[in-house]
Steps between C-alpha positions, in 0.01 A plus 500: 500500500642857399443831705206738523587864547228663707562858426618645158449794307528381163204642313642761304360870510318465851632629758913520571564156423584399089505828338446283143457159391818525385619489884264308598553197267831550672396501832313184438799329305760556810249384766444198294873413494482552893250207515190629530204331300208727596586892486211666688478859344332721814449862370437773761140591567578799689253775555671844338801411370479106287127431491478343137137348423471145548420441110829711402670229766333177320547646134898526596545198691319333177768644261733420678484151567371465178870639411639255710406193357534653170897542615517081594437650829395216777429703770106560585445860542260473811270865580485702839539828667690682756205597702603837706294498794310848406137654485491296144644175682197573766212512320619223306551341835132556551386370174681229495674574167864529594749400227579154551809267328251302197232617670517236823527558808821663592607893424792671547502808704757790609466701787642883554827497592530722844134426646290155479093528442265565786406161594659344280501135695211524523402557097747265436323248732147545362651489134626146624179414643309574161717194305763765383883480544702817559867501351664764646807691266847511652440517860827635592442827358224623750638695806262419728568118509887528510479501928191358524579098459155416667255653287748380184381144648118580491523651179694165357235286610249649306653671200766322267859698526686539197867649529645733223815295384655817437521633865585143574814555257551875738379754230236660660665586770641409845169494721322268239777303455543406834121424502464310187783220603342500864151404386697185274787412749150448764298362236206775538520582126259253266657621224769752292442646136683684273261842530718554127416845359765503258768256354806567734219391739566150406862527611417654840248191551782254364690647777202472774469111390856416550485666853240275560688178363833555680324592829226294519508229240324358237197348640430901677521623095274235393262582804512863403444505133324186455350315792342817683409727150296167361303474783451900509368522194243174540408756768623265807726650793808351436506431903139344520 
């Protein structure tokens, strides 16, 4: 079994992920040659700044897997969102009509950086009691939970966690760093994807999966990109 990428940006013209399908084809070549059999492209749905319409999202991810297997391409081009958790993410909250990966179960979601969501458990725990999964973006960038190992526990047990392999291989920055390889080295993390935006992106993620290798070994990679992403996306918690 190959690797699924959770979190991509490869649909050209979007947001700031694949400026082209030029770069994006590329994108989608170099994570291929990491491994990875599914490429889950997540746009942003972002209130005020990368809102594109959901039929602007499916007519792109069409082309471009269609472009894919045109190329001899393998890889299945799976379809998501990077859900911020805004007054758009809300009332889709309330209507039930969040973004989801294929339209299952599970979505991915982002959170602001410097302040977490009024009651955000306890959203998170209702979305969990409605059938839903939660997959929550790189974890270790959000202030709030880098002293606060206890509610980084609750949240774990009913979202899915999925590390950027980027901060895992140190480039965004010390704080997240240190956070990224603390949720693996303790096993808290259900996951790590590539969050590629452009081509070099591929390298950094290279990078973030060799970390992982020499560190932890090959059975944690396998867990990471294989084990824990299949059952995310057939909308299971990869700790049920």
């Amino acid at each position: 079994m190959g690797f699924i990428d959770l979190h991509s940006h490869i649909l050209p013209g979007l947001d700031d992920g694949a400026r082209d399908p030029a770069v994006s084809m590329a994108m989608i070549r170099g994570l291929v040659a990491l491994g990875f059999e599914t490429i889950c492209a997540t746009p942003h749905q972002r209130a005020g700044r990368f809102l594109p319409a959901l039929a602007a999202v499916r007519s792109a991810h069409a082309a471009t897997r269609d472009a894919a297997l045109a190329a001899g391409i393998g890889a299945r081009i799976a379809l998501g969102a990077e859900n911020m958790w805004d007054e758009v993410f809300y009332e889709r909250m309330q209507a039930r009509a969040i973004p989801s990966y294929d339209d299952g179960r599970a979505f991915l979601f982002e959170l602001p950086v410097t302040t977490l969501p009024a009651a955000l458990e306890e959203h998170v725990f209702r979305i969990r009691m409605s059938g839903a999964l939660p997959v929550m973006a790189h974890p270790e960038r959000y202030q709030p939970l880098w002293q606060a190992p206890a509610l980084v526990e609750r949240l774990a047990v009913q979202c899915a966690l999925v590390v950027d392999l980027g901060a895992v291989a140190g480039y965004h920055g010390k704080q997240p760093g240190k956070m990224a390889r603390s949720l693996l080295e303790q096993g808290i993390a259900h996951a790590v994807a590539s969050d590629a935006h452009a081509a070099e992106d591929v390298r950094v993620a290279a990078e973030g999966m060799d970390w992982i290798r020499k560190r932890l070994g090959e059975a944690a990679l396998a867990r990471l990109l294989d084990e824990g992403p299949r059952r995310i996306l057939a909308g299971e918690h990869p700790r049920a």
